[in-house]
C-alpha positions as CSV (number, residue, x, y, z in Angstrom):
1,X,0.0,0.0,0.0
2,X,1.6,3.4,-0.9
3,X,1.6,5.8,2.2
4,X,0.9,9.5,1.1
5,X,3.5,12.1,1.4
6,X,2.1,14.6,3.7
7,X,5.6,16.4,4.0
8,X,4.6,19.6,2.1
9,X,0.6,19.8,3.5
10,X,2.5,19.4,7.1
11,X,4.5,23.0,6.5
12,X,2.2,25.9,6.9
13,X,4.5,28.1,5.5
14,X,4.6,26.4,2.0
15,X,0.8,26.1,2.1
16,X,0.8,30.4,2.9
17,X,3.4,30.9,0.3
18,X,0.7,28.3,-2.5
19,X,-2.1,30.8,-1.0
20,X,-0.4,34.0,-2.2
21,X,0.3,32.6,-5.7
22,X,-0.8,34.5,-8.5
23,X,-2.7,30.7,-9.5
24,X,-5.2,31.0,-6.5
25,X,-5.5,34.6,-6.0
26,X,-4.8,37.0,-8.4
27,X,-2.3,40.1,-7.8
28,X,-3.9,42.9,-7.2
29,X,-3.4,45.7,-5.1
30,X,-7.3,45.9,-4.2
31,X,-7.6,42.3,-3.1
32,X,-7.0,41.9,1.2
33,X,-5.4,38.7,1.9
34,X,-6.1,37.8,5.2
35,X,-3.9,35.0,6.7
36,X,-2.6,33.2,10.1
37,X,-0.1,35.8,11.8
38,X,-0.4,38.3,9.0
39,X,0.1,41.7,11.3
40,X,-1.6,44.7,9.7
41,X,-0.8,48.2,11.3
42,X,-3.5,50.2,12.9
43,X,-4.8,53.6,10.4
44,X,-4.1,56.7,11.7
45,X,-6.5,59.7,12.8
46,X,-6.2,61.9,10.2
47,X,-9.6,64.0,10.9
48,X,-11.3,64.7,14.0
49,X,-14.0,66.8,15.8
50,X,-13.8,67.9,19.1
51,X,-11.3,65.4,20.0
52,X,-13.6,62.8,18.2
53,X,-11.9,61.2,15.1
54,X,-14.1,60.7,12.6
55,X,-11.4,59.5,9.9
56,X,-8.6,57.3,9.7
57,X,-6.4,56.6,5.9
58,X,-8.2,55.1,3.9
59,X,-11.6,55.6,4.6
60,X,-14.1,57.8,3.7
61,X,-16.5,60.5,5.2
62,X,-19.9,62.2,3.9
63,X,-20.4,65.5,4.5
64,X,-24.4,66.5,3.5
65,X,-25.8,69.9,4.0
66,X,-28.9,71.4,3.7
67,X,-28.2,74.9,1.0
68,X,-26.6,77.1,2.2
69,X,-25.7,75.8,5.4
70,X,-21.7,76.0,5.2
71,X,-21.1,72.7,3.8
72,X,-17.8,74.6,1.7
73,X,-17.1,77.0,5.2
74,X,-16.3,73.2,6.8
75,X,-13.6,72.2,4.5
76,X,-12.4,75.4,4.8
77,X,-12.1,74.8,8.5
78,X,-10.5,71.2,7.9
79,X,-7.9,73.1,5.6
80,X,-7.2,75.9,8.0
81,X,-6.6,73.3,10.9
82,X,-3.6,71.9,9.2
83,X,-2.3,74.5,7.9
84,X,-2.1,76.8,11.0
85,X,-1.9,75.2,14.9
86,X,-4.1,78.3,16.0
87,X,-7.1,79.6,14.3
88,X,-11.4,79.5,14.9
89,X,-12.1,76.2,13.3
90,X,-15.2,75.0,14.7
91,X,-13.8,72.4,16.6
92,X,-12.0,70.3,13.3
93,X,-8.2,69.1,13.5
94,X,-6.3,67.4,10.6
95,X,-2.8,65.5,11.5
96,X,-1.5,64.1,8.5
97,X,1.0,61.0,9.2
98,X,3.8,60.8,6.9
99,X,2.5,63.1,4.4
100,X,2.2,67.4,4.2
101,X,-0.6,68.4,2.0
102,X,-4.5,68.3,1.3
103,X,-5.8,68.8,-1.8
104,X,-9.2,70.2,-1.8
105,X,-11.3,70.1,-5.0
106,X,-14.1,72.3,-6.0
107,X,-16.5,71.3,-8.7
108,X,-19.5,74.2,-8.8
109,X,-18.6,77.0,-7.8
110,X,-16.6,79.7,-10.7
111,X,-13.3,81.3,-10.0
112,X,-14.3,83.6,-8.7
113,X,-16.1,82.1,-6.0
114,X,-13.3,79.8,-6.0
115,X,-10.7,82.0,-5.2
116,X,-12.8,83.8,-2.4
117,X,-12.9,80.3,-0.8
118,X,-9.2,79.6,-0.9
119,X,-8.9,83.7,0.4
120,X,-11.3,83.3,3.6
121,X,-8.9,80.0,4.5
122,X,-5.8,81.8,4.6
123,X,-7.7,84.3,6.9
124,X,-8.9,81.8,8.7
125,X,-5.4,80.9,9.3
126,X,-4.2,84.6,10.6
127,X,-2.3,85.3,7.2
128,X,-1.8,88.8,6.0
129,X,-3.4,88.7,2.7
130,X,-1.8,92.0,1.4
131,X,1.7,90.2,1.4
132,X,2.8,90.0,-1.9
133,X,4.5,86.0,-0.6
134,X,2.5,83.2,0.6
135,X,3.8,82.0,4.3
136,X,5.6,78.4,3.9
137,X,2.4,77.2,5.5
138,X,0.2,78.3,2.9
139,X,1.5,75.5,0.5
140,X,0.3,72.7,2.9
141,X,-2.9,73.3,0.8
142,X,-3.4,72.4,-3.0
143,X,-6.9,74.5,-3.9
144,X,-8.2,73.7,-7.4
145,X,-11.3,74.6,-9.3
146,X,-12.7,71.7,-11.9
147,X,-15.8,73.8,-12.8
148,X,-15.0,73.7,-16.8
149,X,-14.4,69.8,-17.3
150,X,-16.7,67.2,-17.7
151,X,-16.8,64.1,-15.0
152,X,-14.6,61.9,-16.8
153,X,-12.0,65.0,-17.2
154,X,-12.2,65.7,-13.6
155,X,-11.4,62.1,-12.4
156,X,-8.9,62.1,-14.9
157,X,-7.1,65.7,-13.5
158,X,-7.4,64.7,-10.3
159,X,-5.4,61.0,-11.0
160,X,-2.8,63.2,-12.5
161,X,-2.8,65.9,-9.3
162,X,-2.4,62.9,-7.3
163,X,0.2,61.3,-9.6
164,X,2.1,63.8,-9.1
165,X,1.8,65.2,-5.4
166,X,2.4,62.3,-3.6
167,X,2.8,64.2,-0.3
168,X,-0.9,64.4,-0.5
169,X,-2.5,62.4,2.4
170,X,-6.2,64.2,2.8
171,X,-8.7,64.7,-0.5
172,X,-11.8,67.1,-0.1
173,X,-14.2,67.0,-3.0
174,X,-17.1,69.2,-3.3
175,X,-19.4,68.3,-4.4
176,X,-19.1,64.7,-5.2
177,X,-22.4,64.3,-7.7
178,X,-20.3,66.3,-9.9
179,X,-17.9,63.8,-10.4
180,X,-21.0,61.2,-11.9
181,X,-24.1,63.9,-12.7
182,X,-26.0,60.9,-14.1
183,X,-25.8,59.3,-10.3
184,X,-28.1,61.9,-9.0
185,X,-31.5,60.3,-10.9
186,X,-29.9,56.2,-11.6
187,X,-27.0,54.0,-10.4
188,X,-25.6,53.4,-14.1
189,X,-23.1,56.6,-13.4
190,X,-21.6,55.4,-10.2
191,X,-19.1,52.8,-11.5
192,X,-16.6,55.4,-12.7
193,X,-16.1,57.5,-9.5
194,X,-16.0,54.2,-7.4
195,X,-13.2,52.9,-9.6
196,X,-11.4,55.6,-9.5
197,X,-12.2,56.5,-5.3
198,X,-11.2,52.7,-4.6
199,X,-8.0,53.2,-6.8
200,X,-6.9,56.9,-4.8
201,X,-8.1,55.5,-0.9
202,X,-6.4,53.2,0.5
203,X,-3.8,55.4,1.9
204,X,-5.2,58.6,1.9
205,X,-8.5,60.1,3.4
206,X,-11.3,61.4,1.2
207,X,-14.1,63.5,2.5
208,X,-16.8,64.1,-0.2
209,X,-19.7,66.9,0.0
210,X,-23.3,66.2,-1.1
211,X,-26.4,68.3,-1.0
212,X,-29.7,66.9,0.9
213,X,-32.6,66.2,-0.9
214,X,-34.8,69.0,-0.5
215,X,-37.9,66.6,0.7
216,X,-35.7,65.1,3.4
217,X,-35.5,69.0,4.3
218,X,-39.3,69.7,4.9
219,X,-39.5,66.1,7.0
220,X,-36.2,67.4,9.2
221,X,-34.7,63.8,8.0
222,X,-31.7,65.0,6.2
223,X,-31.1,62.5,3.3
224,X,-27.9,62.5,0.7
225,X,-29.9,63.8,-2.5
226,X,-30.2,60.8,-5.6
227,X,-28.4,57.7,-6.1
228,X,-25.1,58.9,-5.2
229,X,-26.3,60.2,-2.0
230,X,-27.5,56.7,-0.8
231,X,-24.1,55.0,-2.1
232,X,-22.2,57.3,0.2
233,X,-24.4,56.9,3.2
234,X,-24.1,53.4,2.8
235,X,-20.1,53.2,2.2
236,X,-18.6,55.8,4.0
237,X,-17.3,55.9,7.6
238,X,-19.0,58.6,9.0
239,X,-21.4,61.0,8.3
240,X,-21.7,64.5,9.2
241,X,-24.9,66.5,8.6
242,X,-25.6,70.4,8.8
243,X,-28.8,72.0,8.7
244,X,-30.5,75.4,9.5
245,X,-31.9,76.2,13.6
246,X,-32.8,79.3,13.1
247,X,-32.4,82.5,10.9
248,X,-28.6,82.5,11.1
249,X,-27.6,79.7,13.2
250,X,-26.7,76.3,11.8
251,X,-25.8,72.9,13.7
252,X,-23.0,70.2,12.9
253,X,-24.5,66.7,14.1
254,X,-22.2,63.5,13.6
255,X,-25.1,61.0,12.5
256,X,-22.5,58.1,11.8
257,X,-19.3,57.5,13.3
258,X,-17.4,53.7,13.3
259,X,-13.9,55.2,14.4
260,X,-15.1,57.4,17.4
261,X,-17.9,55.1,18.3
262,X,-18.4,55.1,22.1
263,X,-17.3,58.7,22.1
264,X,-20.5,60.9,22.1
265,X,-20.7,64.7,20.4
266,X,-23.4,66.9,21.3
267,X,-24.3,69.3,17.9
268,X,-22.0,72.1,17.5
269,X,-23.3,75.1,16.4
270,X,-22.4,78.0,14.1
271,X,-23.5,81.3,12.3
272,X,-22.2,83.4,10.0
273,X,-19.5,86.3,11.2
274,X,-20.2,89.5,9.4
275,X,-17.7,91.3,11.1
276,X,-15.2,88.1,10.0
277,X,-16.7,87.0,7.0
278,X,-17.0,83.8,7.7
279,X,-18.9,80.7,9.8
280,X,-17.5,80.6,13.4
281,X,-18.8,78.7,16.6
282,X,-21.6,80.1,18.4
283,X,-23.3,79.6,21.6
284,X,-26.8,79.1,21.0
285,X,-29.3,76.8,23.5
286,X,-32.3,75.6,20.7
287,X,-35.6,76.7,21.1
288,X,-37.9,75.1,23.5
289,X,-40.8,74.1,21.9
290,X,-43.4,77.1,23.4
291,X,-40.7,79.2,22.8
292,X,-40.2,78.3,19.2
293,X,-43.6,78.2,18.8
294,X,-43.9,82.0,19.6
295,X,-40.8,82.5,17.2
296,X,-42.6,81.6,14.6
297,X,-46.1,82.8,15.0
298,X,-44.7,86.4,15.3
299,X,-42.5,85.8,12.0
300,X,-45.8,84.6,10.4
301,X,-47.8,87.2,11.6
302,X,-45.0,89.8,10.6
303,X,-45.2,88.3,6.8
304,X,-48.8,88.2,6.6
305,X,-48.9,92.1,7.4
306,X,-52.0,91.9,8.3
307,X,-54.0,90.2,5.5
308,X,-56.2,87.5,6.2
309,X,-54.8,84.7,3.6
310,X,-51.8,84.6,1.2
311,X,-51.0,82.0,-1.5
312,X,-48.4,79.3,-0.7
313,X,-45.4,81.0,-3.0
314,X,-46.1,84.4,-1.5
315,X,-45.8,83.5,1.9
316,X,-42.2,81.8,1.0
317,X,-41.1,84.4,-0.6
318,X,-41.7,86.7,1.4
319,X,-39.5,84.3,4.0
320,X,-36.9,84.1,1.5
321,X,-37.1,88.2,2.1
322,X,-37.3,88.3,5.8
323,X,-34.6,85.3,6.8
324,X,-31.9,85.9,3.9
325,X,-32.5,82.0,3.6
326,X,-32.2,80.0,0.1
327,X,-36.2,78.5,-1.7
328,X,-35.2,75.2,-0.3
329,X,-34.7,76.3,3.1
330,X,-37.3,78.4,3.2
331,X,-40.2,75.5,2.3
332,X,-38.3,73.8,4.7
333,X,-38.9,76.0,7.9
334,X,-42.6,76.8,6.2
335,X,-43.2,73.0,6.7
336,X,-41.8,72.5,9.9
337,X,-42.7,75.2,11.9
338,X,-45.5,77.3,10.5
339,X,-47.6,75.4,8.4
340,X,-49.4,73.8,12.1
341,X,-49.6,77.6,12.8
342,X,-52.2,78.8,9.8
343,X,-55.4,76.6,7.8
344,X,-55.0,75.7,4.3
345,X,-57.7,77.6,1.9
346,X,-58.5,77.8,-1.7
347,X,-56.2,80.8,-2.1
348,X,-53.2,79.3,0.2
349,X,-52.8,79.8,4.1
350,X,-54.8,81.8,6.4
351,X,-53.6,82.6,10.3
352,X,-55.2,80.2,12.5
């Protein structure tokens, strides 16, 4: 009877070595083997609120606003806090491991709007922007605007940015849906931007922006607008939300968070600096419900001017008027908080 050699099954480091081979599992760099005594190091905390981290490399993090709510004034924060150790920056700290720059990406606004953006970081930061030299610091941050391209020209810029810059260890991209516009209404447009986000992550962070669907607004349930929206709130590590309080104060809550998880944040809110021109923390105690109740009937009853019924449009417009606040926002605060306040008639609203 022939005995069977069991001399190479016995050594577990020949049958490791079989299990690596390009025969049984392909190379690839996307592809985590996961094996007896394999050590993998632990990522490190690039982004944090509060003392909370909220990011590691390579994973991801949604940021999704309400309009109009700062969603751009918070990655101007996230820059600011690693490129100067002091400055107001609504609680956000970046500590980049190994690597000295971020790279943030704007795809809507123009350049001028742009540049503003990139000017109220460096003030942010303390930096004299009459100096005709940009401190050493300054170049921590790459600032581009993608505005002009197409999707598949933006994904392919930024590959080359990153290409090229590897001292990059933090992406910001906003908005997202511009990087796959047909995402927003069907799935078909998300494989692109996941190739190429899988392909740019694994040792960097990425924090994308997206808008809220404006329904979510009028129910209070924020909710990532389209397809897109619902990919990111499903892959990404955490999720921060921002939405409008009151006429100008805004609140950061962190709805998701699988780094930070026992550690608990209460919502951090924020308003618009005139004198500064731009967001900065606030203290602000929300409403109490009789309280916010009287808010709004004497907002109402200031709109209405006296007149027994308006039409639905009218009244939001003249909201728009009296709060500085965007259509969306407006309809939003209409449907949370006045709407139980007036009767619905065949012209519109009247005063209860």
């Amino acid at each position: 009877m022939k005995i069977k050699d069991t001399k190479k099954t016995n050594n577990k480091q020949d049958i490791f070595s079989n299990l690596l081979s390009p025969n049984i599992i392909p190379k690839d760099k996307l592809i985590y083997i996961n094996a007896w005594g394999k050590k993998v190091k632990s990522p490190e905390i690039i982004l944090s609120i509060k003392g909370i981290p909220l990011l590691t490399s390579g994973s991801w993090m949604l940021l999704k606003a309400e309009a109009k709510a700062g969603k751009t004034s918070h990655l101007e924060c996230i820059c600011a806090s690693w490129i100067a150790d002091v400055c107001n920056t609504i609680g956000w700290k970046t500590q980049l491991f190994g690597k000295t720059k971020i790279l943030l990406i704007d795809t809507e606004q123009g350049e001028h709007e742009s540049q503003q953006s990139y000017n109220r970081i460096m003030r942010r930061c303390g930096f004299d922007m009459e100096s005709p030299e940009p401190p050493d610091e300054a170049l921590r941050l790459i600032h581009i605007g993608l505005k002009r391209y197409n999707e598949d020209e933006m994904i392919s810029k930024i590959t080359e940015i990153l290409s090229k810059n590897p001292e990059i260890g933090l992406v910001l991209i906003d908005v997202a849906s511009d990087l796959a516009p047909d995402s927003v209404m069907n799935d078909s447009g998300l494989k692109p931007l996941q190739t190429f986000l899988n392909s740019i992550s694994e040792e960097l962070g990425v924090v994308v922006t997206i808008h809220v669907n404006e329904n979510s607004q009028l129910s209070g349930n924020l909710s990532a607008r389209g397809h897109i929206g619902k990919y990111f709130e499903r892959k990404c590590t955490s999720i921060i939300s921002l939405k409008n309080e009151t006429d100008n104060t805004y609140s950061l809550m962190v709805e998701r968070n699988r780094i930070g998880s026992n550690s608990k944040l209460n919502p951090i809110y924020y308003s618009y600096n005139t004198e500064l021109d731009m967001f900065t923390e606030t203290d602000y105690t929300p409403i109490k419900t009789k309280e916010k109740e009287e808010y709004y009937k004497n907002l109402i009853e200031e709109i209405m001017q006296g007149k027994t019924e308006k039409p639905y449009s009218e009244i939001v417009e003249l909201l728009i008027k009296k709060t500085g606040k965007t259509k969306g926002a407006c309809e939003a605060i209409f449907s949370r908080n006045i709407k139980n306040l007036m009767e619905k008639t065949n012209i519109g609203y009247k005063l209860s």
